[in-house]
C-alpha positions as a printed Julia matrix, in Angstrom:
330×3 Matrix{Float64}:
 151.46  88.34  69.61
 152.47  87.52  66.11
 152.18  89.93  63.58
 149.68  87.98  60.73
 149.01  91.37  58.51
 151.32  90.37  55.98
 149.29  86.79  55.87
 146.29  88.31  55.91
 146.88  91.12  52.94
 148.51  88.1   50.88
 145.15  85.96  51.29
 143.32  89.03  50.33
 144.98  89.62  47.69
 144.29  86.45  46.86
 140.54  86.79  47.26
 140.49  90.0   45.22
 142.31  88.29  42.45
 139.86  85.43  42.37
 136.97  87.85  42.73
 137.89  90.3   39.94
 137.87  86.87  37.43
 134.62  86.04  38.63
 133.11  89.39  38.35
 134.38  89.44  34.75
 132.99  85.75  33.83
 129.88  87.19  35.09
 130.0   89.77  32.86
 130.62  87.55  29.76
 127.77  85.51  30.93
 124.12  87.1   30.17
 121.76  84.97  31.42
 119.62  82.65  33.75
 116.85  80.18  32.8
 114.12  78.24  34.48
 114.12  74.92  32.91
 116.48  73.84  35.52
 115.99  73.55  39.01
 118.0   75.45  41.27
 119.33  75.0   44.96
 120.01  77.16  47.53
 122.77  75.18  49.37
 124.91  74.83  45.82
 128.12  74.71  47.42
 126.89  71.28  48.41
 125.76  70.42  45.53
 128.36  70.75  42.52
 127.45  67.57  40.63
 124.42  69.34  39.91
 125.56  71.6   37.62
 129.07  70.71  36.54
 130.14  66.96  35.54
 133.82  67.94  36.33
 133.28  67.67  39.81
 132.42  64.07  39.77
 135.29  62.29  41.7
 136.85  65.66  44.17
 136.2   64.78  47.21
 138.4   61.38  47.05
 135.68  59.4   48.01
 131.94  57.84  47.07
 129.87  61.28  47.92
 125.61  60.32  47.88
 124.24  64.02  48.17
 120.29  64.36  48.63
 118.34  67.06  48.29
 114.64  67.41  48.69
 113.4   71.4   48.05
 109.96  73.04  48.5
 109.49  76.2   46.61
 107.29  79.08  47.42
 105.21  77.18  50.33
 101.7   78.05  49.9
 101.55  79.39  46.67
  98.57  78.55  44.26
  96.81  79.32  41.31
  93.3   80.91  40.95
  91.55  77.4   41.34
  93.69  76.29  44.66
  95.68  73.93  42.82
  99.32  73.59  44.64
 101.41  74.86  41.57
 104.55  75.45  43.98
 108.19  73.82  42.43
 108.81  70.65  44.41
 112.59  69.22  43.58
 114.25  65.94  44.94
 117.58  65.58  43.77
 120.26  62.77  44.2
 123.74  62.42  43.46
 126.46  60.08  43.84
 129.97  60.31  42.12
 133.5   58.84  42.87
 137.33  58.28  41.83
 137.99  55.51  40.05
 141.96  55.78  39.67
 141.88  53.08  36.53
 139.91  55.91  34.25
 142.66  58.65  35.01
 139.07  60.43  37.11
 135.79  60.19  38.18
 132.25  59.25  37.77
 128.87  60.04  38.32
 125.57  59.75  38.31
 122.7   61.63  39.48
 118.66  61.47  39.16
 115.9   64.63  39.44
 112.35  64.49  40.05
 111.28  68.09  39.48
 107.57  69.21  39.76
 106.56  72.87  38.94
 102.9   72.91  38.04
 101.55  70.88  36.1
 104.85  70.17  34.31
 106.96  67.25  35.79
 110.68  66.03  35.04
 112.37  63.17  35.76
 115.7   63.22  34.38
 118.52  60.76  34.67
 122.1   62.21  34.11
 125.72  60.06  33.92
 129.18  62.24  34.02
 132.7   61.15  33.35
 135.49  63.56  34.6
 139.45  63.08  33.23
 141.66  64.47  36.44
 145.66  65.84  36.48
 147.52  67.72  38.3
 147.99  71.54  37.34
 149.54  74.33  38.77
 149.08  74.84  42.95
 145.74  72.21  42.4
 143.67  70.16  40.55
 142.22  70.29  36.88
 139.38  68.54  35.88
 137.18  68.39  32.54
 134.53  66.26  31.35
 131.16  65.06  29.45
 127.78  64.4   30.76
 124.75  62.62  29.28
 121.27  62.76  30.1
 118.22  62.02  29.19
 114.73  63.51  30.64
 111.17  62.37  30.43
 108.99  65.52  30.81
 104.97  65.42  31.4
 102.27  68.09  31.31
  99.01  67.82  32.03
  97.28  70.01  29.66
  93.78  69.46  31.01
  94.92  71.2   34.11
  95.57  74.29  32.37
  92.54  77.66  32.91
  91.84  79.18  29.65
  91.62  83.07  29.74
  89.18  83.64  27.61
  85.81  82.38  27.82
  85.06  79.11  26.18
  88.35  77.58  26.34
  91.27  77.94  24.78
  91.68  75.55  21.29
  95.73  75.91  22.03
  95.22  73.82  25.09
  94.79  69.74  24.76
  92.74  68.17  26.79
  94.93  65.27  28.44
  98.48  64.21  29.37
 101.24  64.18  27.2
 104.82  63.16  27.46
 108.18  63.17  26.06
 111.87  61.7   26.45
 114.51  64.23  25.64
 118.46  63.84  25.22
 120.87  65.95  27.34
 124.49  66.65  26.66
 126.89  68.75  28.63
 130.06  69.14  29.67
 132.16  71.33  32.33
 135.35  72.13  33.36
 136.41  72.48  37.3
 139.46  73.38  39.11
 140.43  73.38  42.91
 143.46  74.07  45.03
 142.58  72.47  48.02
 141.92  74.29  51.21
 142.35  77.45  49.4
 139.59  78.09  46.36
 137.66  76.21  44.01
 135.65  77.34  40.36
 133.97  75.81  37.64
 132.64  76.52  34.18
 129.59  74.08  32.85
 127.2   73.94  30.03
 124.01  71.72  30.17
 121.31  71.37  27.74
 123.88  71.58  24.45
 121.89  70.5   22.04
 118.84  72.54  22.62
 117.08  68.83  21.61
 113.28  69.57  20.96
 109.98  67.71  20.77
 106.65  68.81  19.37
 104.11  69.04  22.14
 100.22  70.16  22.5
  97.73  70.28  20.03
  99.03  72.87  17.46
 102.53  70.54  17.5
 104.86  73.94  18.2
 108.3   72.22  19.37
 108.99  72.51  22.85
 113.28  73.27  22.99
 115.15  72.69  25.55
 117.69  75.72  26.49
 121.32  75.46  26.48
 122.22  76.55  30.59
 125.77  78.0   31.46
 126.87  77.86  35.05
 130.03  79.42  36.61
 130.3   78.62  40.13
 133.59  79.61  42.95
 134.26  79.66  46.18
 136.94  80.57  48.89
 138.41  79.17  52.46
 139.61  81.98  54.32
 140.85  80.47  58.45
 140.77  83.11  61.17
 144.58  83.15  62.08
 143.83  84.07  65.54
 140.97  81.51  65.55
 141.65  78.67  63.53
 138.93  76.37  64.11
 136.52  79.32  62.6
 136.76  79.18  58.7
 134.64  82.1   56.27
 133.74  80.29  53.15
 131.95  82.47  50.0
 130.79  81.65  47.29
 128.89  82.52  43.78
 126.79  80.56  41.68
 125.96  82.23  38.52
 123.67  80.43  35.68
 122.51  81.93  32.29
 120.65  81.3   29.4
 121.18  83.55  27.11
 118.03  85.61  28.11
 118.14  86.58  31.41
 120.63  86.7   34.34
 120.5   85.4   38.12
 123.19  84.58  40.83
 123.67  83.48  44.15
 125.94  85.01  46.47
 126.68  82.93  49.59
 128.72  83.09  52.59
 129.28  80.1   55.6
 131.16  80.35  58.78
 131.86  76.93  59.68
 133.64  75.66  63.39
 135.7   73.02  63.63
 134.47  71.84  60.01
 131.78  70.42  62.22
 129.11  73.17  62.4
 128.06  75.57  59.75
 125.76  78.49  59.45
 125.51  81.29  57.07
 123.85  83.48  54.53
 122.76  83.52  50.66
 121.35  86.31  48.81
 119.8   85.2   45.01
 119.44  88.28  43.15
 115.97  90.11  43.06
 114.72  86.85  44.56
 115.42  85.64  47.91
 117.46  85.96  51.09
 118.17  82.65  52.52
 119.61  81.18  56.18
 121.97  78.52  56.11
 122.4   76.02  59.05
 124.16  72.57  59.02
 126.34  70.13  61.39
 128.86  67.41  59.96
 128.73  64.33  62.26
 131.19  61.53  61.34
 130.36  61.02  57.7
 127.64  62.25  57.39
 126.66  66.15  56.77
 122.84  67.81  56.87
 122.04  71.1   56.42
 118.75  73.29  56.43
 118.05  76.49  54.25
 115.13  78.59  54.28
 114.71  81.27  51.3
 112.53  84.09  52.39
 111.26  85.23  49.16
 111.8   89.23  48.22
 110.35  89.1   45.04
 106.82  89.42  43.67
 106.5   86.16  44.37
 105.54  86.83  48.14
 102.34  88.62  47.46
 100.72  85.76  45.21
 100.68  83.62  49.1
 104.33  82.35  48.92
 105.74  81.55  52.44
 109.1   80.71  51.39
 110.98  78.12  50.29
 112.64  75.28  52.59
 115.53  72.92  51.46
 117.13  69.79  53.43
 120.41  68.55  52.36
 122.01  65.01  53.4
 125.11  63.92  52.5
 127.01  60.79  53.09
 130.88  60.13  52.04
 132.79  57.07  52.63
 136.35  55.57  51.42
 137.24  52.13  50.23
 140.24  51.79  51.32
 142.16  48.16  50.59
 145.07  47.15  52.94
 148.2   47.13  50.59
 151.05  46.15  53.71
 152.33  43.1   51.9
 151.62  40.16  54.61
 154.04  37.04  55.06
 153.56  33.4   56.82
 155.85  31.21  58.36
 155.04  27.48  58.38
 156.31  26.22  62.08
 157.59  23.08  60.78
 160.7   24.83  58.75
 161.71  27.69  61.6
């Protein structure tokens, strides 16, 4: 039998190296907001928080992603208040801009409150070291709407803070995120979204409502069985700050054959999710269900579900140069 310890100690190794920069980007990092909407199945879903990615996989990528939030939970007058999120991505190469682009639209509920936000990312590509460097800008721009008259006063009476209708706003989004990859072997990113903390007065006593700048670090790691090589382990971390408070997802997939998936994500004094998923052809769906371990479950929250669909697909022109003979000059 062949003798793979000296593969395996050189691929953890590796993984320890890779871990230990992670661990101390997390530590530089303070923080996790919730203006943005978050995922469970991440690893899927890089364009979401990092423009850099648009253009890795080689190919037009259209990622959906439709999210229900603590099922069941409501507020005091039986109004569904539960996060809803659909999300939809699509990015390619495009070889004459030395990278990629993409695009990507959110329709995010939580509340009363609802975004719709529109976001376009450019990403310059080269060639550096073992793998891939990427860096890039992203603009957005977001209408947000909350319905004020749907709000309970505390007191008795009312609350004169509170308006009594809808009101809306369009706010401008900047960001911009660097991403590197060796293929096969490990992937990480460092985003910011949100840069210009762009505000916009809203409800009756006109206080600005800011947006907050977000900062995302995100890795992940193929390890193949050597005895079993159509089993591959494949962790990951998502970590996202704010500045004010701090959150991360730790995540783990055994996949077979690249064709079937199934795995495990823990978000951090949150939730403990269940990962399932099958690749067929082109396309690739996958399931998550967050059973939530927070506070959350005794206010009537029955977890969270998440469906992921994503569909890649190459152009790919036939450059063999072609020649015809006329008959009449043989």
């Amino acid at each position: 039998m062949p003798d793979f310890s000296g593969y395996i100690a050189n691929r953890m190794n590796t993984l320890a190296k890779f871990s230990g920069f992670l661990f101390v980007m997390f530590l530089a990092l303070t923080a996790f907001g919730q203006q943005e909407a978050q995922f469970t199945q991440n690893m899927f879903t890089r364009m979401a928080v990092n423009p850099a990615y648009a253009g890795s996989s080689e190919a037009i990528s259209v990622t959906g992603v439709l999210r229900e939030q603590w099922v069941g939970f409501k507020d005091n007058n039986g109004e569904k208040v539960a996060p809803q999120t659909f999300f939809i991505t699509i990015d390619a190469p495009v070889d004459v801009l030395g990278g990629g682009l993409g695009a990507s639209i959110m329709n995010d509920r939580l509340g009363f409150e609802q975004n719709i936000g529109l976001r376009l990312s450019y990403a310059y590509r080269t060639n550096f070291g073992k793998g891939e460097l990427a860096f890039g800008p992203q603009i957005g721009f977001l209408n947000k709407t909350i319905d004020f008259s749907k709000f309970s006063a505390v007191q008795s009476g009312g609350d004169p803070a509170l308006s009594s209708g809808e009101e809306k706003t369009m706010l401008l989004d900047l960001g911009l995120g660097v991403f590197y990859q060796v293929k096969n072997e490990y992937w990480f990113g460092l985003s910011s979204s949100q840069l210009i903390q762009t505000g916009s007065a809203m409800g009756v006593d006109e206080k600005n409502f800011n947006l907050r700048r977000h900062y995302y670090l995100q890795g992940g790691y193929e390890y193949i069985f050597p005895d079993y090589p159509l089993y591959k382990l494949e962790p990951s971390l998502l970590i996202k700050s704010d500045g004010s408070s701090t959150q991360f997802d730790l995540s783990a997939l055994v996949k077979y054959d690249n064709k079937f998936w199934g795995g495990l994500s823990y978000r951090f004094q949150d939730a403990l999710a269940f990962m399932v998923g099958v690749q067929w052809r082109n396309f690739q769906i996958g399931y998550a269900y967050d059973l939530t371990t927070s506070r959350m479950s005794t206010g009537g929250s029955k977890g969270s579900h998440e469906v992921m669909l994503n569909y890649n697909f190459k152009i790919e022109m036939d450059k063999t140069p072609k020649s015809y003979r006329n008959t009449r000059f043989l």
